[in-house]
PyMOL CGO cylinders between C-alpha atoms (Angstrom):
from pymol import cmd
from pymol.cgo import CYLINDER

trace = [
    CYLINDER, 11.02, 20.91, -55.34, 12.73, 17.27, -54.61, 0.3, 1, 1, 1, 1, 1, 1,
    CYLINDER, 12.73, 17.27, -54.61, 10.43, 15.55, -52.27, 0.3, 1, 1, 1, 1, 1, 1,
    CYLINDER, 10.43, 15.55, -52.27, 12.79, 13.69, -49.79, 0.3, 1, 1, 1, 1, 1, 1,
    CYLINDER, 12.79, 13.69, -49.79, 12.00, 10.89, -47.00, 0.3, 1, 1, 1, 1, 1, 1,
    CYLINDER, 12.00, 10.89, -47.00, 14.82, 10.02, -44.41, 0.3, 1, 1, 1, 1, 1, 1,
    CYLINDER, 14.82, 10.02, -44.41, 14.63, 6.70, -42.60, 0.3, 1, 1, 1, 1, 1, 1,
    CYLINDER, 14.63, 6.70, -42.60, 17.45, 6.19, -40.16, 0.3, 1, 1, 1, 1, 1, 1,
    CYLINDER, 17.45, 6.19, -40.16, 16.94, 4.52, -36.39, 0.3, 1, 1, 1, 1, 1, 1,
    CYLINDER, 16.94, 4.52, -36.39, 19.07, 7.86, -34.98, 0.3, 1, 1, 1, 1, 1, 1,
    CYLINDER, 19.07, 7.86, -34.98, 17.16, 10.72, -34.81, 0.3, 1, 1, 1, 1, 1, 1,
    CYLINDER, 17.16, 10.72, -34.81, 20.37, 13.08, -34.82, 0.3, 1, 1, 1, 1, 1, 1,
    CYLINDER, 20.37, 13.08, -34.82, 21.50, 12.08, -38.11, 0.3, 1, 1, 1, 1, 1, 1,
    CYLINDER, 21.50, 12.08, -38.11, 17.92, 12.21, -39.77, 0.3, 1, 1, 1, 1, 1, 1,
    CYLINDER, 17.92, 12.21, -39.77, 18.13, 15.98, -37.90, 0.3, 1, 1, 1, 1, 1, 1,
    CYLINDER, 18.13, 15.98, -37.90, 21.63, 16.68, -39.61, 0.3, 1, 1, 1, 1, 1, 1,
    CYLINDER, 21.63, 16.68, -39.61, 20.41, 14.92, -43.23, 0.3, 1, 1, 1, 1, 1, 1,
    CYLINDER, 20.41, 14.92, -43.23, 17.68, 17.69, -43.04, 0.3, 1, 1, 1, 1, 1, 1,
    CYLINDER, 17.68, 17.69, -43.04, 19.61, 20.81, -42.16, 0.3, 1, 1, 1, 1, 1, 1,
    CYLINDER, 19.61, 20.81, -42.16, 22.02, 19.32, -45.22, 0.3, 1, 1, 1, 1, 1, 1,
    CYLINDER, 22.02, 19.32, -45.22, 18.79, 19.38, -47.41, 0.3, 1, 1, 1, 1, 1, 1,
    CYLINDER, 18.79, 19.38, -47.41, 16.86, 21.91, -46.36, 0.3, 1, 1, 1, 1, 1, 1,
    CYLINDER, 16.86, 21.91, -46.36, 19.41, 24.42, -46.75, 0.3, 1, 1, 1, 1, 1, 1,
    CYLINDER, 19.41, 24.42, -46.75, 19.82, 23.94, -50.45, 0.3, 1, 1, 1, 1, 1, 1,
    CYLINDER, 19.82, 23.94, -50.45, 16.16, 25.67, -51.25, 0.3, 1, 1, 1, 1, 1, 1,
    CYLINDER, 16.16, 25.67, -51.25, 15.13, 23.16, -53.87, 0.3, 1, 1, 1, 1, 1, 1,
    CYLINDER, 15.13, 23.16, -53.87, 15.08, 20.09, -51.40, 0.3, 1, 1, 1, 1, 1, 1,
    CYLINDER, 15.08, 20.09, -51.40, 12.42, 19.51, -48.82, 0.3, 1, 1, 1, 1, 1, 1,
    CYLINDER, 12.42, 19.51, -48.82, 12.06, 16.92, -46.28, 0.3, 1, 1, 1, 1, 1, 1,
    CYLINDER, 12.06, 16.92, -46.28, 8.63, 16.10, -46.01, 0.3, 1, 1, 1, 1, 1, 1,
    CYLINDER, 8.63, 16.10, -46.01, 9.24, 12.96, -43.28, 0.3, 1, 1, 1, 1, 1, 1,
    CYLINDER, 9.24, 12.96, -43.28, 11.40, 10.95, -41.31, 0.3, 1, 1, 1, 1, 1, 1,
    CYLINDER, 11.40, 10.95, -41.31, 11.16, 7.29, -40.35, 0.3, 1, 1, 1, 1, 1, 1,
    CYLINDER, 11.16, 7.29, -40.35, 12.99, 5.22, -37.21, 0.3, 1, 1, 1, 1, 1, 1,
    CYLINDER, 12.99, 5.22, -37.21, 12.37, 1.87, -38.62, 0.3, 1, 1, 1, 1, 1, 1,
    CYLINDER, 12.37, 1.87, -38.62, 11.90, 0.37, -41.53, 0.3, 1, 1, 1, 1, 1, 1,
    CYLINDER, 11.90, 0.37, -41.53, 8.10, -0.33, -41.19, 0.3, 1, 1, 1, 1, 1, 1,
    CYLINDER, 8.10, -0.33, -41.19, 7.66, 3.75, -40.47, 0.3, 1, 1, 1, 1, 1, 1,
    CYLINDER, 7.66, 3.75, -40.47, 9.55, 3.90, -43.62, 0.3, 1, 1, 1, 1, 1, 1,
    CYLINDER, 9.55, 3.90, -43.62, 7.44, 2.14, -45.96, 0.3, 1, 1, 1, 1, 1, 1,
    CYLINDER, 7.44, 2.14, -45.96, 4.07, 3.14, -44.24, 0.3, 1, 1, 1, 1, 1, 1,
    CYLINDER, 4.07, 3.14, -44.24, 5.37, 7.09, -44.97, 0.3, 1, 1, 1, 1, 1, 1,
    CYLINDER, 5.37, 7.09, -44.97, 6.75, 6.52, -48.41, 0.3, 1, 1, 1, 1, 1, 1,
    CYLINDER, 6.75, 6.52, -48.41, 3.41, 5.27, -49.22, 0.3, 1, 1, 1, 1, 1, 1,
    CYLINDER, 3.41, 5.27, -49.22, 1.28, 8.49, -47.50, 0.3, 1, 1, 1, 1, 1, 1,
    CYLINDER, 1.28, 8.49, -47.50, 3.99, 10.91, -49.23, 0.3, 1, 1, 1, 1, 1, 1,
    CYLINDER, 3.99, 10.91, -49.23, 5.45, 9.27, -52.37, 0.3, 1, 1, 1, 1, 1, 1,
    CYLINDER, 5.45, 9.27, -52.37, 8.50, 10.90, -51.90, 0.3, 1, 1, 1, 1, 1, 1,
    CYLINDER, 8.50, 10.90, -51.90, 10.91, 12.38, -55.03, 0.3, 1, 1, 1, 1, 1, 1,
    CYLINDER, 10.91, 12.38, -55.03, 14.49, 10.39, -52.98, 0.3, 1, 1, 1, 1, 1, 1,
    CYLINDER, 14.49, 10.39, -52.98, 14.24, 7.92, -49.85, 0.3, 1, 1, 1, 1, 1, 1,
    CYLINDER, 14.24, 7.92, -49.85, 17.52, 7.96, -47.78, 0.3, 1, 1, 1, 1, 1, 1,
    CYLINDER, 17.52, 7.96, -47.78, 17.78, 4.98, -46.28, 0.3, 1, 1, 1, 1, 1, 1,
    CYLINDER, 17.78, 4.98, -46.28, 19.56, 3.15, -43.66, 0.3, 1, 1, 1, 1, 1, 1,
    CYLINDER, 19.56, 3.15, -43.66, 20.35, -0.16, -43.93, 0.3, 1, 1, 1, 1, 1, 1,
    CYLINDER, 20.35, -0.16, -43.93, 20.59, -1.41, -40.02, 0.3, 1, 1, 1, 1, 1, 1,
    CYLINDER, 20.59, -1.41, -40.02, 17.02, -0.49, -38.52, 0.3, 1, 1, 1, 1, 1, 1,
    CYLINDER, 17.02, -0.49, -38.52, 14.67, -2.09, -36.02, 0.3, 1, 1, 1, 1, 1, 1,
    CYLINDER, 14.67, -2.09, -36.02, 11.21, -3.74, -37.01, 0.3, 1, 1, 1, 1, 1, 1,
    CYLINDER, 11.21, -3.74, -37.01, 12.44, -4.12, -40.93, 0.3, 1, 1, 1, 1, 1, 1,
    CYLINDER, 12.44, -4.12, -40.93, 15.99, -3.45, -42.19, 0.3, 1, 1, 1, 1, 1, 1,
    CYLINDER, 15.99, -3.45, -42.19, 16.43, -0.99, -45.39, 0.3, 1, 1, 1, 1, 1, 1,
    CYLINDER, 16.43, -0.99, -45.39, 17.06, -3.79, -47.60, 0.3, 1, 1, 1, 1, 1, 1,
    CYLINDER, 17.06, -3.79, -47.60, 13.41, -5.26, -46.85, 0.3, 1, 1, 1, 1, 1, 1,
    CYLINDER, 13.41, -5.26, -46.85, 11.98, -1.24, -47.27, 0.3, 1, 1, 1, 1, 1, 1,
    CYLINDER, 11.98, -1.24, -47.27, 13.48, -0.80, -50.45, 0.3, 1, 1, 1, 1, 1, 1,
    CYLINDER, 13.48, -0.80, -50.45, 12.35, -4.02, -51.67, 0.3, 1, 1, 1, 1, 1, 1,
    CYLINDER, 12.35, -4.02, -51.67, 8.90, -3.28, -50.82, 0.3, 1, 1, 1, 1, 1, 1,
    CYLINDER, 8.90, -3.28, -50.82, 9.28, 0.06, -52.28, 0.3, 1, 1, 1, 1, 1, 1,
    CYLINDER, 9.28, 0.06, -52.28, 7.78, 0.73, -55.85, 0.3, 1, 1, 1, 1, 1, 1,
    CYLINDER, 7.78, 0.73, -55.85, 7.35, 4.29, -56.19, 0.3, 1, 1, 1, 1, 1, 1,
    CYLINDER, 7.35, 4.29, -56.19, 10.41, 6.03, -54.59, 0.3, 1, 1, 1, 1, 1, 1,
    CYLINDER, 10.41, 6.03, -54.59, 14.04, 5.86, -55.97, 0.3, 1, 1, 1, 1, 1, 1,
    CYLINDER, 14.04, 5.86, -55.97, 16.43, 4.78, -52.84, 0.3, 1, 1, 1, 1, 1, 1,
    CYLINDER, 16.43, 4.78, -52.84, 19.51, 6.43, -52.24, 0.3, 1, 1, 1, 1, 1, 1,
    CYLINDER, 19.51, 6.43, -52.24, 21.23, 3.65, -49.49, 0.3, 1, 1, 1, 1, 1, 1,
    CYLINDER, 21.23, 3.65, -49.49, 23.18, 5.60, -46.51, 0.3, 1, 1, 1, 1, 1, 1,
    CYLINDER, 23.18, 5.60, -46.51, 25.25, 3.40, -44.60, 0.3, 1, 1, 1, 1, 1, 1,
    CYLINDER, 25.25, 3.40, -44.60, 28.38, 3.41, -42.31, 0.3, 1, 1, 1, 1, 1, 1,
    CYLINDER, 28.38, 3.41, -42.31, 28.93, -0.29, -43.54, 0.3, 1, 1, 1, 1, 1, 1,
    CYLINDER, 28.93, -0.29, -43.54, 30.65, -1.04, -46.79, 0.3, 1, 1, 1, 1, 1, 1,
    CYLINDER, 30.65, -1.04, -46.79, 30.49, -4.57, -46.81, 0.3, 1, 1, 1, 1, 1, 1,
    CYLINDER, 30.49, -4.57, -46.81, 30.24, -5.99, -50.08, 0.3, 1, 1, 1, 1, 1, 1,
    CYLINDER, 30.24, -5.99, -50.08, 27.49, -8.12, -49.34, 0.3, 1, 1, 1, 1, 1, 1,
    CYLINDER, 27.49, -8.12, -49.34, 25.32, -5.05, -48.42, 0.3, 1, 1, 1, 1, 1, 1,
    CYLINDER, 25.32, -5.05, -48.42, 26.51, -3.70, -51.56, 0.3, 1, 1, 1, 1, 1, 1,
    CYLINDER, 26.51, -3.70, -51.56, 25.21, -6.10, -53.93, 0.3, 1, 1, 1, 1, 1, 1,
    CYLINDER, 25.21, -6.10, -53.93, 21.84, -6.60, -52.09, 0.3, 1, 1, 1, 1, 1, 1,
    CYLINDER, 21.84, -6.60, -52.09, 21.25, -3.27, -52.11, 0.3, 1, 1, 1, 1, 1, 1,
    CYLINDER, 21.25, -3.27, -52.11, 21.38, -3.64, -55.97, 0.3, 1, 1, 1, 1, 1, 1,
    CYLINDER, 21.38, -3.64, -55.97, 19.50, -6.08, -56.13, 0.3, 1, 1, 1, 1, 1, 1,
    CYLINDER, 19.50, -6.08, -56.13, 17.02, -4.80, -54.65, 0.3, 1, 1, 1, 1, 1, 1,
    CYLINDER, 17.02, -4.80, -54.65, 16.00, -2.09, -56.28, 0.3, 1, 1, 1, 1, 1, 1,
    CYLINDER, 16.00, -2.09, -56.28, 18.09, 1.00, -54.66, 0.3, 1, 1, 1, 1, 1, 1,
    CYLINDER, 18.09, 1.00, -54.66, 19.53, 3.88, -56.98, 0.3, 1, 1, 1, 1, 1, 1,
    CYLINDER, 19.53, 3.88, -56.98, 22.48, 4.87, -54.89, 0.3, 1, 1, 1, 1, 1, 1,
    CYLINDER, 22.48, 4.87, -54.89, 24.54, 3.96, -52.27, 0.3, 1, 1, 1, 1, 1, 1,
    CYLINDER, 24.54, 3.96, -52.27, 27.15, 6.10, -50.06, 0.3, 1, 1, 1, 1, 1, 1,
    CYLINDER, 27.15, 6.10, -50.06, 28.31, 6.04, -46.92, 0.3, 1, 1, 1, 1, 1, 1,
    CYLINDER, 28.31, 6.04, -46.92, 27.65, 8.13, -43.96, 0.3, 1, 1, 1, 1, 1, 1,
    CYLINDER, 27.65, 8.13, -43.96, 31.52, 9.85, -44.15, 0.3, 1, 1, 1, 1, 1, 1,
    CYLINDER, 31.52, 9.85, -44.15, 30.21, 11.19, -47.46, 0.3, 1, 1, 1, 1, 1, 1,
    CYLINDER, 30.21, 11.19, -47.46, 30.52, 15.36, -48.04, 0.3, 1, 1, 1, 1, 1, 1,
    CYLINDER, 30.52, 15.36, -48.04, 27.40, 16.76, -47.38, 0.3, 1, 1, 1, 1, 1, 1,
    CYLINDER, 27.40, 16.76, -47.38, 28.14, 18.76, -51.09, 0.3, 1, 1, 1, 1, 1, 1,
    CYLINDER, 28.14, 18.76, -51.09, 28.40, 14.72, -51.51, 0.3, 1, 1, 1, 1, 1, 1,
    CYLINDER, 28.40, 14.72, -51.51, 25.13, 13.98, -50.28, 0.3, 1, 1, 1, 1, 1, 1,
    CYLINDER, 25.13, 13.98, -50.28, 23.23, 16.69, -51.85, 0.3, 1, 1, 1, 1, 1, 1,
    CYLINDER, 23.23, 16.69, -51.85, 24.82, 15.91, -55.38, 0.3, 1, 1, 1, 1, 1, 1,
    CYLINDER, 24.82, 15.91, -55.38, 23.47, 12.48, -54.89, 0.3, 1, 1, 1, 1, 1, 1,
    CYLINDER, 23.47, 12.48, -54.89, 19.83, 13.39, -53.76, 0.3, 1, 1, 1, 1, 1, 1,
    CYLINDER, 19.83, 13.39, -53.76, 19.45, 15.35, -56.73, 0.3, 1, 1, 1, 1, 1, 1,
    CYLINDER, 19.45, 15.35, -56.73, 21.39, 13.01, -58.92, 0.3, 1, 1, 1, 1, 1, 1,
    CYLINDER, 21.39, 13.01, -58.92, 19.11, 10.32, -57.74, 0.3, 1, 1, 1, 1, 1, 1,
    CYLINDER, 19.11, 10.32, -57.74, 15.51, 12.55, -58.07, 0.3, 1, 1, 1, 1, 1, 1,
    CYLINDER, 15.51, 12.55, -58.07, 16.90, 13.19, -61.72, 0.3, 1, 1, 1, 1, 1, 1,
    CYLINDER, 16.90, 13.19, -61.72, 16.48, 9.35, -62.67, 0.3, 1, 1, 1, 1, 1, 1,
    CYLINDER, 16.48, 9.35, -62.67, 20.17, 8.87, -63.00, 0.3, 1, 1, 1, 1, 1, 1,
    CYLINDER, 20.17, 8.87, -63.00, 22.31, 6.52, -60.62, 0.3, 1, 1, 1, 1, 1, 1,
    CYLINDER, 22.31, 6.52, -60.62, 24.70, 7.69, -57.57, 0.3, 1, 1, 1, 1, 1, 1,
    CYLINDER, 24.70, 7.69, -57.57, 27.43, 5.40, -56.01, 0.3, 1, 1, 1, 1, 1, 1,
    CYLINDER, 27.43, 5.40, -56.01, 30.00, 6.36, -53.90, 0.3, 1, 1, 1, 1, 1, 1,
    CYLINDER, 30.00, 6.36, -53.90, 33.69, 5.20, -55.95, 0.3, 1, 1, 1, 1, 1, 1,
    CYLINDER, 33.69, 5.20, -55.95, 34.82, 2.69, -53.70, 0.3, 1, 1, 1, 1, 1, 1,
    CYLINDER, 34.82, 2.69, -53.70, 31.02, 1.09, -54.05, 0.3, 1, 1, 1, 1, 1, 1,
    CYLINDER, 31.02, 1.09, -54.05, 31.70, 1.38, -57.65, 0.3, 1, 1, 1, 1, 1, 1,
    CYLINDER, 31.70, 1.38, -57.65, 35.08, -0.15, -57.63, 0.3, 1, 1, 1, 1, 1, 1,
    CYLINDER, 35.08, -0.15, -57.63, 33.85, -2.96, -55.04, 0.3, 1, 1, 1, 1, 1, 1,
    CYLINDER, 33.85, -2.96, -55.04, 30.45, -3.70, -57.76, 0.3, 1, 1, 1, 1, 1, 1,
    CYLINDER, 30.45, -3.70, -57.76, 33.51, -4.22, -60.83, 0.3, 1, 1, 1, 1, 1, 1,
    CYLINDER, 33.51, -4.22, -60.83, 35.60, -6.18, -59.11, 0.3, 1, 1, 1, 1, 1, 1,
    CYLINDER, 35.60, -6.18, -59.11, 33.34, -8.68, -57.63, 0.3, 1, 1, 1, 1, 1, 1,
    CYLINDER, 33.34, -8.68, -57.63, 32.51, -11.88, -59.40, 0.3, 1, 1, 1, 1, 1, 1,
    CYLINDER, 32.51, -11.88, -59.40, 28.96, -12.28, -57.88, 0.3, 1, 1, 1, 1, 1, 1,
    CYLINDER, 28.96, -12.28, -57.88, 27.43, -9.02, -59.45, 0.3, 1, 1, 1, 1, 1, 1,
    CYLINDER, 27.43, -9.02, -59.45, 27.34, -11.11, -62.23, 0.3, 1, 1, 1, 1, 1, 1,
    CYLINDER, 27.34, -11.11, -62.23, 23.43, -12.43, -60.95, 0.3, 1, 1, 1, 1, 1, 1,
    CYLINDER, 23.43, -12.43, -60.95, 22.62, -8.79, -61.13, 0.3, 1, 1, 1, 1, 1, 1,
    CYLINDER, 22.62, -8.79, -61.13, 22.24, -8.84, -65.47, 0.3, 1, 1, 1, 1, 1, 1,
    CYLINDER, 22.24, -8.84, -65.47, 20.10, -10.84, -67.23, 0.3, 1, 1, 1, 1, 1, 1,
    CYLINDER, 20.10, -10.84, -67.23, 21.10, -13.66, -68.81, 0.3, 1, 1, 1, 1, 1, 1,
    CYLINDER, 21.10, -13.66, -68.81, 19.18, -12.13, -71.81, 0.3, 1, 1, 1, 1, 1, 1,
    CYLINDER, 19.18, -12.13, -71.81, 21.39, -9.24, -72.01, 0.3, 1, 1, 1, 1, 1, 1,
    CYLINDER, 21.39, -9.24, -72.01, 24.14, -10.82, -73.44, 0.3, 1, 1, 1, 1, 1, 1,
    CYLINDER, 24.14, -10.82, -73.44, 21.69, -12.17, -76.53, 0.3, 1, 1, 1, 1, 1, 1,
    CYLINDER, 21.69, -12.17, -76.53, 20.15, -8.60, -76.78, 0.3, 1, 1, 1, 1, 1, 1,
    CYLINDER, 20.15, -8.60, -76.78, 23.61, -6.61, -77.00, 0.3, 1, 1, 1, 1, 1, 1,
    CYLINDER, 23.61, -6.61, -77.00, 23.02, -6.57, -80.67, 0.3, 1, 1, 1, 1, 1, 1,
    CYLINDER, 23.02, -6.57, -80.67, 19.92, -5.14, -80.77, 0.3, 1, 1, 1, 1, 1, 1,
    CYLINDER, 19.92, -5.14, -80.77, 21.13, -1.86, -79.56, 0.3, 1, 1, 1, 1, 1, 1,
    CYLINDER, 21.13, -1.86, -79.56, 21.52, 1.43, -81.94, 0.3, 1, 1, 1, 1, 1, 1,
    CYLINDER, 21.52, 1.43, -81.94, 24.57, 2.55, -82.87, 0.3, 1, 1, 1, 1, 1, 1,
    CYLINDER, 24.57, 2.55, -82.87, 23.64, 5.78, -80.90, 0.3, 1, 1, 1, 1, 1, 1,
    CYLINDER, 23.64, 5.78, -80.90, 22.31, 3.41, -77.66, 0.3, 1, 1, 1, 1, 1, 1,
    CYLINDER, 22.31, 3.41, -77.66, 25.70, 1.58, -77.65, 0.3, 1, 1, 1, 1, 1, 1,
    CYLINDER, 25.70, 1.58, -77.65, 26.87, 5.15, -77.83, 0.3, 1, 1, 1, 1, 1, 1,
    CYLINDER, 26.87, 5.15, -77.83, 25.26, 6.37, -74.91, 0.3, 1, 1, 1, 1, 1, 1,
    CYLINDER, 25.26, 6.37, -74.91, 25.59, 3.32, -72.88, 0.3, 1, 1, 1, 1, 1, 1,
    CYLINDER, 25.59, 3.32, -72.88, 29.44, 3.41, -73.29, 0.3, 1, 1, 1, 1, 1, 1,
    CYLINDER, 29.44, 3.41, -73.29, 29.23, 6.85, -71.86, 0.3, 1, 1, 1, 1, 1, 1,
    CYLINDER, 29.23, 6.85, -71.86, 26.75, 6.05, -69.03, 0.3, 1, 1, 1, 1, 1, 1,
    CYLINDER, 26.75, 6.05, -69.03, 29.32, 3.15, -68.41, 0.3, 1, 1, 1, 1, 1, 1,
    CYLINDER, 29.32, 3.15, -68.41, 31.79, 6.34, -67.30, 0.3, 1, 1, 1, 1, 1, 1,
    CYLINDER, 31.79, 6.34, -67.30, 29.52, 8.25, -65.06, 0.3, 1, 1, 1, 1, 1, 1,
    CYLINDER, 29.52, 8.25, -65.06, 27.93, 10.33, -67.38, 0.3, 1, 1, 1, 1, 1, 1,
    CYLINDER, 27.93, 10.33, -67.38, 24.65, 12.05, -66.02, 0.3, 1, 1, 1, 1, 1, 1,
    CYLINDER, 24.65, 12.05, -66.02, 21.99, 13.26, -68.28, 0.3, 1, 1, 1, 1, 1, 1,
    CYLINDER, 21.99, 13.26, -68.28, 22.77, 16.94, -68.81, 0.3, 1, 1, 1, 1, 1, 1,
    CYLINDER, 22.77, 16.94, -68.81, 26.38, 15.50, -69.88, 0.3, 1, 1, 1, 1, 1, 1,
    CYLINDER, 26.38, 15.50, -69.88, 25.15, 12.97, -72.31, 0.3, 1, 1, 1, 1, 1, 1,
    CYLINDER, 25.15, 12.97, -72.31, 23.39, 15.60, -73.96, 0.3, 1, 1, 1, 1, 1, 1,
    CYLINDER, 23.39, 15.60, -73.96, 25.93, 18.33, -74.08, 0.3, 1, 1, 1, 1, 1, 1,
    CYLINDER, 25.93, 18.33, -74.08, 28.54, 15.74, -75.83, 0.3, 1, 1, 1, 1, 1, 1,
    CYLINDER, 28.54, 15.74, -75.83, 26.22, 13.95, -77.99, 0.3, 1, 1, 1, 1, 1, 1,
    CYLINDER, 26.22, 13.95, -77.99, 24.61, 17.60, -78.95, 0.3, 1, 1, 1, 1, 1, 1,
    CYLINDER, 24.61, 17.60, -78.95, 21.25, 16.28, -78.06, 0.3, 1, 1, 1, 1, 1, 1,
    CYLINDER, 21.25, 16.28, -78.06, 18.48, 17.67, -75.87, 0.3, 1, 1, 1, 1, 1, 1,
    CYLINDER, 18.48, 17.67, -75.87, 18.39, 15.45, -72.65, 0.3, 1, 1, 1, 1, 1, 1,
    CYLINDER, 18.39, 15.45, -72.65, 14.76, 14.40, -73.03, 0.3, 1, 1, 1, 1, 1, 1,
    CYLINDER, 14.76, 14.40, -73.03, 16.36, 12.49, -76.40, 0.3, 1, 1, 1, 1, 1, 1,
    CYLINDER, 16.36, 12.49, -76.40, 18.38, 11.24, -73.75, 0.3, 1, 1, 1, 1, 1, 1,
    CYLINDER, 18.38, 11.24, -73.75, 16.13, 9.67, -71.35, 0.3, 1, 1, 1, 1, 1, 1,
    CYLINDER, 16.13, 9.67, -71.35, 14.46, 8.61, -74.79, 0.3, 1, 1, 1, 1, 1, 1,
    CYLINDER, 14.46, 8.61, -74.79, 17.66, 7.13, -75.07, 0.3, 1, 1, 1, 1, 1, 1,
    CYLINDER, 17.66, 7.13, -75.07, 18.27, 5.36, -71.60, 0.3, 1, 1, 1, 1, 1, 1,
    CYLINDER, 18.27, 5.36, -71.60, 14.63, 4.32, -71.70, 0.3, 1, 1, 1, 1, 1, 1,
    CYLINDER, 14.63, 4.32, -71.70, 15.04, 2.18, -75.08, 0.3, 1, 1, 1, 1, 1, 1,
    CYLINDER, 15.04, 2.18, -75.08, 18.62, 0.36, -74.34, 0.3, 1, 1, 1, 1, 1, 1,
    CYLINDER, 18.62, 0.36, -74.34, 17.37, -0.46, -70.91, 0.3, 1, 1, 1, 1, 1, 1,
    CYLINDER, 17.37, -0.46, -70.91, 14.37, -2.07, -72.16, 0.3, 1, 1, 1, 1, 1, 1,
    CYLINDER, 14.37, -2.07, -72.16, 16.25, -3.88, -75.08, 0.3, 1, 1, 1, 1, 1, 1,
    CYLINDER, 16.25, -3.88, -75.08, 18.36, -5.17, -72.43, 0.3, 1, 1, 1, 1, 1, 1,
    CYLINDER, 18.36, -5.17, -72.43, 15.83, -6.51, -69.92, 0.3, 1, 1, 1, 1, 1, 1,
    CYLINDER, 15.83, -6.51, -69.92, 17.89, -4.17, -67.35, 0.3, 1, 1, 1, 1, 1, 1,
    CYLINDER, 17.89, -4.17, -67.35, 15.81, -2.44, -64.39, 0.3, 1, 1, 1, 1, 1, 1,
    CYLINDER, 15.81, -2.44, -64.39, 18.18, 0.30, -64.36, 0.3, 1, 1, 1, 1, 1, 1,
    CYLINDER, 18.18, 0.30, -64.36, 21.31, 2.95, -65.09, 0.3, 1, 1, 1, 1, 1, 1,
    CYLINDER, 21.31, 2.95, -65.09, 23.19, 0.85, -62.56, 0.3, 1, 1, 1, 1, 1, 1,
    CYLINDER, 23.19, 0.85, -62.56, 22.58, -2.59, -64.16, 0.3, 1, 1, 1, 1, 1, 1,
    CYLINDER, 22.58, -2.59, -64.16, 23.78, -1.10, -67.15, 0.3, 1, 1, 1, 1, 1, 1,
    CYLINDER, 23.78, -1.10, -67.15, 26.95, 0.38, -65.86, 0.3, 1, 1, 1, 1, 1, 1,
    CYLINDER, 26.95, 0.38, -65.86, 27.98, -3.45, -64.72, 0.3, 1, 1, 1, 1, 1, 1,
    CYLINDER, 27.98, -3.45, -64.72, 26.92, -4.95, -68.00, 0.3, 1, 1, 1, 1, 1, 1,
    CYLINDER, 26.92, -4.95, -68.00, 28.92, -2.42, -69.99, 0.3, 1, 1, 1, 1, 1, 1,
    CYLINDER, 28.92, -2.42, -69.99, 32.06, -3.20, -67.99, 0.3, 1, 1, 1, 1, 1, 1,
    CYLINDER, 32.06, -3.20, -67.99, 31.02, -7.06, -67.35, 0.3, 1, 1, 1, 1, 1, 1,
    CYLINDER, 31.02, -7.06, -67.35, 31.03, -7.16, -71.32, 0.3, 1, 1, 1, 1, 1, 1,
    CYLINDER, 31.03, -7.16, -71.32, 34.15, -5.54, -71.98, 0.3, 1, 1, 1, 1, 1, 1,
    CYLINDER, 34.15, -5.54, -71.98, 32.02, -2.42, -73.52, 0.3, 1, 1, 1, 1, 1, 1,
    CYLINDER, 32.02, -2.42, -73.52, 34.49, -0.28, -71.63, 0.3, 1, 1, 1, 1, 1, 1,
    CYLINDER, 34.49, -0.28, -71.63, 37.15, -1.33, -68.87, 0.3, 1, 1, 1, 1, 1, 1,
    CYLINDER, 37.15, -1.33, -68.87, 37.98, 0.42, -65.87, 0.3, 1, 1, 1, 1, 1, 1,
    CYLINDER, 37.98, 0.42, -65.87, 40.69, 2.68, -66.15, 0.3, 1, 1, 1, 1, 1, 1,
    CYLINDER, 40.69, 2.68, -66.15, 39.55, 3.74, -69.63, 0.3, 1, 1, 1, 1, 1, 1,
    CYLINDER, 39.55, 3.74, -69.63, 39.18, 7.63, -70.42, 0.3, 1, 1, 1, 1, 1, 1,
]
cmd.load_cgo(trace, "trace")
């Protein structure tokens, strides 16, 4: 069962988030949260699987909760797409990002994308990380020295985590069982000094690994 948190100030979307989720069967919501503060204090008492999280909230905003987050991946809801709230979102720690005029077959494939350790963005959050100069602070200088270190089957895998790939898929082309995976994923991401599958996305297309567009 996928433990799930939902912090929003508006208590009719955190009521329509959990019908969403509830109705799946393998997702339960075991809190909700008005503010950020709520948020962090309940993540804490529940240790929660996912975290939806709003950005915009009184007391703390979900940038600040995230940030202060350290055993909860963060999938960021927001009706903003501002790049700015993009990146810092990054930054900060959170595994997803979509915005609230997402699907909810949208939402739920993100939840459980999210509680399976890999990362979920919305495409025009992807496209809008790619194309903007300043995600460049979000890799480690180190990075670019460590490239070389990586396996021939890392650079294999990060090529394909580069172009979405989740877990399950990574195993079925590389005929590999997805705990070799995560094996995987777990190595190249420490080689790399990256915190995440989402750093590594950007540094694969920041170093010309693979360009957008590309099959």
């Amino acid at each position: 069962m996928i433990k799930v948190v939902i912090a929003d100030d508006q208590p009719l979307v955190r009521s329509g988030f959990k019908m969403i989720l509830e109705a799946q069967g393998d997702i339960a919501v075991v809190a909700e949260a008005g503010d950020g503060l709520a948020a962090v204090a309940v993540c804490e008492a529940y240790k929660p699987d996912v975290v939806l999280m709003d950005i915009r909230m009184p007391k703390l905003d979900g940038l600040e909760a995230t940030r202060r987050l350290r055993d909860s991946r963060v999938l960021i809801l927001t009706t903003f797409s501002l790049d700015e709230y993009v990146i810092e979102a990054l930054r900060v720690g959170a595994s997803g990002f979509l915005l609230k005029d997402a699907t909810p077959e949208e939402l739920v494939r993100a939840v459980r994308a999210v509680a399976a350790g890999d990362a979920a963005l919305a495409p025009a959050v992807t496209r809008t990380v790619l194309e903007l100069a300043r995600v460049r602070a979000l890799v480690p200088p180190k990075a670019h020295d460590t490239l070389s270190q990586l396996s021939a089957r890392e650079l294999e895998v990060l090529k394909l985590l580069a172009r979405g790939k989740s877990n399950s898929e990574l195993a079925a082309e590389l005929f590999v069982s997805e705990p070799t995976i995560k094996t995987h994923v777990s190595h190249l991401l420490s080689k790399l000094g990256l915190r995440d599958r989402v750093q590594a996305v950007v540094m694969a297309y920041e170093l010309g690994i693979i360009e957008p567009g590309s099959p």
